[in-house]
C-alpha positions in Angstrom: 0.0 0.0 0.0 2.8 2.6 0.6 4.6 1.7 -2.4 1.3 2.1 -4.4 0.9 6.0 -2.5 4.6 6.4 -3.5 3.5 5.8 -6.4 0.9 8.3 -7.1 3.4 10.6 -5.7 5.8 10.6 -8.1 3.4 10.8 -10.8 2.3 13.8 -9.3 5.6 15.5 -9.3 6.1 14.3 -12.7 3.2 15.7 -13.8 3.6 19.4 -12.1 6.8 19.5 -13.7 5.2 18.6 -17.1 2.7 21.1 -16.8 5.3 23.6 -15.3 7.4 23.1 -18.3 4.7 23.3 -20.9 3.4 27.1 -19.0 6.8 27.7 -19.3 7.1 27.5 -22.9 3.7 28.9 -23.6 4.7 32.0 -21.4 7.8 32.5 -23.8 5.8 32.3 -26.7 2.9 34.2 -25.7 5.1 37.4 -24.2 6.2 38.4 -28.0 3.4 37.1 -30.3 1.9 40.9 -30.6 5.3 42.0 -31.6 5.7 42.2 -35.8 9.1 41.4 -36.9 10.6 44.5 -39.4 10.2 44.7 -43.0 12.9 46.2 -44.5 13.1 44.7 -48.1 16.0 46.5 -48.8 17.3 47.1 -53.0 19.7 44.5 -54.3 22.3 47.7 -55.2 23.1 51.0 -54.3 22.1 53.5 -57.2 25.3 54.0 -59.6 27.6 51.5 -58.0 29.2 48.4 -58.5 28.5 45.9 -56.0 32.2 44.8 -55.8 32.8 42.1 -53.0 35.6 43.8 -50.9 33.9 47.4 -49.7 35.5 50.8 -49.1 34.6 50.3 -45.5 36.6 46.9 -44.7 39.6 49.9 -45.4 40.8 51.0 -41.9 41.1 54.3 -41.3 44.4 54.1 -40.5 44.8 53.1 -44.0 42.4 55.4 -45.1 43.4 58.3 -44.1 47.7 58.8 -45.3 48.8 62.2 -44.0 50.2 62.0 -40.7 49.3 64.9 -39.1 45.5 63.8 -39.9 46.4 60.6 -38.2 47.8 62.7 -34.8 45.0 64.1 -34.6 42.6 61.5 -34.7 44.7 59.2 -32.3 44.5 62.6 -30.6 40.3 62.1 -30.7 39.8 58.8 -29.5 41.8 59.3 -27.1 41.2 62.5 -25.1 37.4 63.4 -26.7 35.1 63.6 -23.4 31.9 62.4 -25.6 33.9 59.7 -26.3 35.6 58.7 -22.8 32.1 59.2 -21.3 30.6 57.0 -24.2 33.1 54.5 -22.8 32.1 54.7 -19.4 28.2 54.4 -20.5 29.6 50.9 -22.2 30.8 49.8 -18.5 28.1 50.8 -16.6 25.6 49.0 -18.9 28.2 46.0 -18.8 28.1 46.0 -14.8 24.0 46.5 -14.7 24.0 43.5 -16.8 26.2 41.3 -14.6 23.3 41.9 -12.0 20.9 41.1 -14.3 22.5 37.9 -15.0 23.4 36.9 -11.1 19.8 37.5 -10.6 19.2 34.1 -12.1 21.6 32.8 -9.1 20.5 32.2 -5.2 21.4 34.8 -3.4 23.2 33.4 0.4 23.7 35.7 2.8 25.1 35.2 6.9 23.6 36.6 10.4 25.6 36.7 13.7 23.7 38.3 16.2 23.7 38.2 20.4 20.4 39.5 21.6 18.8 39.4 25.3 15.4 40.1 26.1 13.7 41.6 29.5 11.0 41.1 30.7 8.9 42.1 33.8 5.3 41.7 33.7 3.3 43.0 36.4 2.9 40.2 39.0 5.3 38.1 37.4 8.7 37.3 37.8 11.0 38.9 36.5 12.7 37.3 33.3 15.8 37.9 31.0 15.9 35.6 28.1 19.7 35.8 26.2 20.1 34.6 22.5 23.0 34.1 20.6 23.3 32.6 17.0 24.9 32.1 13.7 23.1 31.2 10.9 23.4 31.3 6.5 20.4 32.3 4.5 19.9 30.8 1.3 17.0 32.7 -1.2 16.1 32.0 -5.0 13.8 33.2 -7.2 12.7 30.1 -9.2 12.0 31.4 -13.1 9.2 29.9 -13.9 8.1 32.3 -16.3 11.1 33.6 -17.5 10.7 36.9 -16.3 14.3 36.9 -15.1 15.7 35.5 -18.5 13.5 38.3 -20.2 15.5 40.5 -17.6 19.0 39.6 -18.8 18.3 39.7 -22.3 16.8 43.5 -22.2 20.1 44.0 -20.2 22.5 42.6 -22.4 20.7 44.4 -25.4 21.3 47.7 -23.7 24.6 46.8 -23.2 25.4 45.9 -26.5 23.7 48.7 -27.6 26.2 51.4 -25.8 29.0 49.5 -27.7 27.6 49.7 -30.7 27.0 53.7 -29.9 30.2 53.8 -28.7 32.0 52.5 -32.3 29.2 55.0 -34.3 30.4 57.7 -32.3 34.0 56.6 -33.0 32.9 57.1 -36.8 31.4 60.4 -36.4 34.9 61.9 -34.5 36.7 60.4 -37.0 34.8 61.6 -40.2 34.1 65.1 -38.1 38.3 65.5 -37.5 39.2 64.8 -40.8 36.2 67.0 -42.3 37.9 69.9 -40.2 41.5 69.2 -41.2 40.7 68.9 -45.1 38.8 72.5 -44.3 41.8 73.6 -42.5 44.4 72.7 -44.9 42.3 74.4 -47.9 41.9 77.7 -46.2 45.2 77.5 -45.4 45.7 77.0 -49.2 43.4 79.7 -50.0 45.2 81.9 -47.4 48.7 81.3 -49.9 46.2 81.9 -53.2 45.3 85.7 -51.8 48.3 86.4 -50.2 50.3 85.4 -53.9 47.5 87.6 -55.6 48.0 90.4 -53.0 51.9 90.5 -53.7 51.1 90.5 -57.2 48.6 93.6 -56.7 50.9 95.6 -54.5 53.6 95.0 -57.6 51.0 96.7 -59.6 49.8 99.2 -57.7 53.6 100.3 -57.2 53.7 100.3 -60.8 50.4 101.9 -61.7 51.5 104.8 -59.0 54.8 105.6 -60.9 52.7 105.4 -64.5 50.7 107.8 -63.1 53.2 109.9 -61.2 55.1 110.0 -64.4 52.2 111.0 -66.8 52.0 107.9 -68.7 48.6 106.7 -67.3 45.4 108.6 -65.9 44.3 109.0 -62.2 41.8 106.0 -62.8 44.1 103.2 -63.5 45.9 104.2 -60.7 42.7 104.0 -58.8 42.0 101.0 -60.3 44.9 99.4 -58.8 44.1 100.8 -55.4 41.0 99.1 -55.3 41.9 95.6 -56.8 45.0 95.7 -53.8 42.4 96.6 -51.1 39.6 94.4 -52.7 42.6 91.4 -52.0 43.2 93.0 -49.1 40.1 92.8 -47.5 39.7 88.7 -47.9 42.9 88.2 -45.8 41.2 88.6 -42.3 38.4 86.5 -43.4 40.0 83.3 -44.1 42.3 84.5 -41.1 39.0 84.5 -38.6 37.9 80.9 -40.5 41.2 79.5 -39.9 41.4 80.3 -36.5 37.9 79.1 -35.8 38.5 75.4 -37.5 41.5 75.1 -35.5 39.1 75.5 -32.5 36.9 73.1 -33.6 39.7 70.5 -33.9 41.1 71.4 -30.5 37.7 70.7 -28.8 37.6 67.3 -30.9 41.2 66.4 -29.8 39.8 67.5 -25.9 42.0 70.3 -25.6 41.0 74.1 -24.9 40.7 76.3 -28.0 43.7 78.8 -29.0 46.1 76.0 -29.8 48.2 75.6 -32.8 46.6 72.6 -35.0 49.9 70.8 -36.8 49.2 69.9 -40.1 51.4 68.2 -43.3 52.9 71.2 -45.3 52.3 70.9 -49.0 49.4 72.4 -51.7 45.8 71.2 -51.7 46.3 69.1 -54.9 43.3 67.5 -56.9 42.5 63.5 -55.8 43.8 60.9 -57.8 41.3 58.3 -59.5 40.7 55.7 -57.6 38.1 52.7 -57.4 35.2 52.8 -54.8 33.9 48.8 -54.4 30.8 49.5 -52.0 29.2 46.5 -51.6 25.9 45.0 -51.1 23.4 47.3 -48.9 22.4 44.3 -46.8 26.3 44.6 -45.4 25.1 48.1 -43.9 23.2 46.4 -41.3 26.1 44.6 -40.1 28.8 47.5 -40.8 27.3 50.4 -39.3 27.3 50.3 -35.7 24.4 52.8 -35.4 22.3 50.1 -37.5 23.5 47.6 -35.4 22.6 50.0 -32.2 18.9 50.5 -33.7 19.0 46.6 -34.0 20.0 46.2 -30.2 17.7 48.7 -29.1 14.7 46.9 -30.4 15.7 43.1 -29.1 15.8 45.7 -25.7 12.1 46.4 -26.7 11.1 43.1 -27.1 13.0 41.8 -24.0 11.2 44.1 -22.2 7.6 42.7 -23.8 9.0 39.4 -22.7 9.5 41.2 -18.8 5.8 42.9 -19.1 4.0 39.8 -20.0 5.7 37.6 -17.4 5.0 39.9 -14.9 1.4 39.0 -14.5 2.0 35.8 -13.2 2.8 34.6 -10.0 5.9 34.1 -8.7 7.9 31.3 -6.4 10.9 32.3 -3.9 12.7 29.3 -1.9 14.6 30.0 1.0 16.5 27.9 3.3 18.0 29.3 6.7 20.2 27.2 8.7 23.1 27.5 11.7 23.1 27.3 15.4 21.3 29.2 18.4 21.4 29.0 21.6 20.7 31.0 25.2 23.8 30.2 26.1 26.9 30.9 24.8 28.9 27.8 25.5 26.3 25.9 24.1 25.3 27.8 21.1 27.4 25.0 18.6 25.0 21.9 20.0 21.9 23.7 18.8 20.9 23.4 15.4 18.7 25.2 13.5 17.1 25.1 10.0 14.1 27.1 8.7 12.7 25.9 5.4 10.2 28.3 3.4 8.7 28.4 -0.2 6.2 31.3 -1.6 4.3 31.9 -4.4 3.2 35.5 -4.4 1.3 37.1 -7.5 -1.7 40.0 -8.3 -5.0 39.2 -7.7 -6.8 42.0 -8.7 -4.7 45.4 -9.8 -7.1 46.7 -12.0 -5.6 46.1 -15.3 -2.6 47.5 -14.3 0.1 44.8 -15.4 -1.8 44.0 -18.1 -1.8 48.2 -19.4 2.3 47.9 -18.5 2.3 45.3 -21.3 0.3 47.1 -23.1 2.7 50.2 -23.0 5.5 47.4 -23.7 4.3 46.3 -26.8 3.3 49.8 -28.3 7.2 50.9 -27.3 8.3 47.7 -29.2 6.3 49.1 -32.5 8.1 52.9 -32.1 11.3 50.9 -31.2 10.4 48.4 -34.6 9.6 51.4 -36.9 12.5 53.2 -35.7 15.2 50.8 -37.0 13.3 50.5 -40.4 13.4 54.3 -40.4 17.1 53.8 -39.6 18.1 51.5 -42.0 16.1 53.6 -44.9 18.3 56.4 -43.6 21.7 55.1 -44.0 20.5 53.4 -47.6 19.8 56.8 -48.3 23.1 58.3 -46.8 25.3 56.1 -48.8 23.0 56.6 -52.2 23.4 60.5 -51.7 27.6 60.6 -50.5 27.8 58.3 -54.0 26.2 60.7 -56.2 27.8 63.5 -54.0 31.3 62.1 -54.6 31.2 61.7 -58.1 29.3 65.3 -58.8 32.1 66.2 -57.1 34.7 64.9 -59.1 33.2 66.4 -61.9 33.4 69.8 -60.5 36.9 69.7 -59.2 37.6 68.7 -63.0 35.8 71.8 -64.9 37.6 73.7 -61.7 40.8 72.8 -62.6 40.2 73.5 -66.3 39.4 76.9 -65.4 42.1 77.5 -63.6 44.2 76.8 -66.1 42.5 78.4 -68.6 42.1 82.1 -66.7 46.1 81.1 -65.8 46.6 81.7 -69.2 44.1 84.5 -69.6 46.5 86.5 -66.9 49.5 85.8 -69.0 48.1 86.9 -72.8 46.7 89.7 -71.1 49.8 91.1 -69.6 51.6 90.4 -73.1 48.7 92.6 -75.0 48.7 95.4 -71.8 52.2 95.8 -73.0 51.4 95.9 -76.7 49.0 98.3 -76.2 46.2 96.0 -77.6 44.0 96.4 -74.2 43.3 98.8 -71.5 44.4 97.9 -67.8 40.8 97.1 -67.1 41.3 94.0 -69.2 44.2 93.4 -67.4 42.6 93.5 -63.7 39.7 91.2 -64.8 42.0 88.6 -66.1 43.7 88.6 -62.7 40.2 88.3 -60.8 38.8 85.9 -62.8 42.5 84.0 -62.1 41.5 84.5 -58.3 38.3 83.1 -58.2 38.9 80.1 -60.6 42.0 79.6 -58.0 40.4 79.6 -54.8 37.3 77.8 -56.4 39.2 74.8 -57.8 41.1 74.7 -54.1 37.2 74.2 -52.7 36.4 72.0 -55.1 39.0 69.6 -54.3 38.2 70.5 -50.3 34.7 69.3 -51.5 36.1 66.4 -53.2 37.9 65.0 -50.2 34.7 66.1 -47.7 32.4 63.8 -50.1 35.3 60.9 -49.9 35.0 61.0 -46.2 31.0 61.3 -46.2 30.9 58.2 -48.4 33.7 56.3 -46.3 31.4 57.4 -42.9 28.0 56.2 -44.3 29.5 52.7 -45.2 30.6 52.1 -41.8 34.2 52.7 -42.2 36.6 53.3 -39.6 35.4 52.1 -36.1 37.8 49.0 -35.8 40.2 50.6 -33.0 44.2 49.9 -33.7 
């Protein structure tokens, strides 16, 4: 007969344990099936590119970028920028916050020495003093039955992994930002050298024009002329001056030093790019190249973890704890007392007015901003790199009808001083021919600054650059 109740005993276990497994896996499954999965049916190819299997991202940007004065100063970035360093500590203290989201899946044990002695004196009584001393261990764990803890630590780790991923797309944007500033820098500093040339070249002919005129061989108004083409140059010097100044700032603060520093950079002419190939890629390697993508991605398994934590939250839950050690009222016998304390709980809502079931409510309508958003994100950086291709190669074309000008008003200066001193034109002619020289020279310098901005726009919205050396 007591084999036959042991019997039905076990099959009882067996069968809570069935059932417990079974709610267990209808929990998981029930937590996200509101939750759509994203759509993002991305276009086999970029506009205008060819999908060539190695990208211009997989370049590092120590590779990347050549000039070594560029390269100090990003080293210089990563490693002083506060937005950076404190993107860094945001990656640790998501890390650490995970760690206690994992242990929370552990028993927690905790110990208790106390001493403790009690008085009483009741009226009419006698008095009593009642001492206790004791050691004892507590054990107490969270059994997770509906994986409400699990949903825990994956909405943890997400958000972890999500600050790296923010971490390496902020590592992109200081390094595209830096070199942005330095190509700016070194082609107002080239544009600095193209007015100061034209301005020696206009104080040589205002010199000239003032002893023509002194000497009778010219009117006041070529002289006056000359005056105003020297002054006209003049007048651009502080300008590019201010502009220098003020990207030099800008790179200080990214390099995370004060402003009114010297920025070093390589000496040498802003020259035009040469040719070179641009293999892309396929769009679908955006979503695993660009760590904001990747970030978006993270962010909404965070969402959905935290569905997962909503749902499981309505059901009830079940904390074991074990206490054991020794106690005694007197000292020297406190180590020949024993004690254990055994205790299970299930605690869970009755009634709370809908409010669990509104939190997953809120949970799942967060998940559908959080799913919507990374569609919206990836849309974005399709349309990044679509817009730095045709961006670059526009570009390209301009810096090419820049340079033809240039050398075309070159030789417009030249022929023009040759018939000045025929006597086939007036001075007037002359003066144009050296302002039409200035502008197709300080246009063709920004063409080529544009140039190498669209390069680095096009290497950013690939991805490039985040691997750390």
């Amino acid at each position: 007969m007591s084999e036959l109740i042991d019997l039905l005993k076990m099959r009882t276990i067996v069968l809570y344990i069935i059932c417990a497994a079974v709610a267990v896996g209808g929990a998981g499954c029930s937590a996200t099936r509101e939750c759509a999965k994203p759509e993002l049916n991305m276009p086999e190819s970029f506009a205008h590119s060819d999908n060539d299997s190695l990208a211009l991202a997989d370049i590092d940007w120590f590779e990347f970028y050549s000039d070594p004065a560029l390269r100090d100063i990003l080293k210089a970035t990563l490693a002083n920028n506060r937005d950076f360093l404190a993107a860094a500590a945001k990656v640790e203290e998501l890390r650490n916050l995970y760690g206690v989201s994992a242990a929370a899946m552990l028993p927690e044990i905790g110990g208790h020495v106390y001493w403790s002695q009690e008085t009483n004196d009741y009226r009419g009584e006698k008095h009593l003093t009642d001492p206790e001393h004791g050691i004892k261990a507590r054990l107490n764990w969270e059994v997770d039955l509906w994986g409400n803890l699990r949903w825990g630590k994956k909405r943890d780790k997400a958000a972890w992994q999500a600050s790296v991923e923010d971490q390496r797309a902020l590592q992109i944007t200081l390094i595209a930002e830096a070199a942005s500033a330095y190509y700016r820098l070194v082609a107002l500093d080239n544009e600095l050298l193209i007015v100061r040339q034209a301005l020696d070249t206009r104080s040589e002919e205002l010199e000239k024009a003032k002893l023509r005129y002194e000497g009778g061989l010219t009117s006041e108004i070529v002289y006056l002329q000359a005056q105003v083409e020297y002054n006209t140059a003049a007048s651009l010097v502080p300008d590019v001056e201010r502009r220098i100044s003020l990207t030099e700032n800008a790179i200080l603060l990214l390099m995370g030093e004060y402003a009114g520093g010297k920025v070093v950079r390589s000496s040498g002419k802003l020259e035009q790019l040469p040719e070179r190939p641009l293999p892309i890629g396929l769009p679908s390697e955006l979503l695993t190249r660009r760590p904001d993508l990747r970030a978006s991605e993270m962010r909404l398994c965070k969402a959905l973890a935290n569905v997962g934590v909503s749902y499981t939250d309505r059901f009830p839950k079940l904390t074991l704890g074990l206490t054991g050690g020794v106690e005694n009222n007197d000292i020297g016998g406190i180590f020949k007392s024993p004690f254990t304390y055994v205790i299970g709980s299930l605690t869970g809502p009755i009634f709370d007015f809908g409010k669990r079931k509104r939190k997953y409510k809120a949970a799942v309508a967060a998940y559908e901003q959080a799913r919507l958003g990374y569609e919206q994100d990836v849309m974005t950086a399709f349309g990044e790199v679509v817009d730095a291709l045709t961006s670059y190669r526009k570009c390209r074309e301009t810096t090419a009808s820049r340079a033809d000008l240039r050398q075309a008003a070159e030789k417009y200066v030249e022929l023009a001083h040759l018939q000045y001193r025929a006597g086939s034109i007036n001075y007037l002619d002359v003066l144009d021919a050296q302002r039409r020289y200035l502008d197709s020279a300080i246009g063709f310098s920004n063409a080529v600054r544009d140039e190498m901005l669209s390069l680095v726009g096009l290497y950013k919205s690939l991805g490039g650059g985040w691997v750390t050396n």
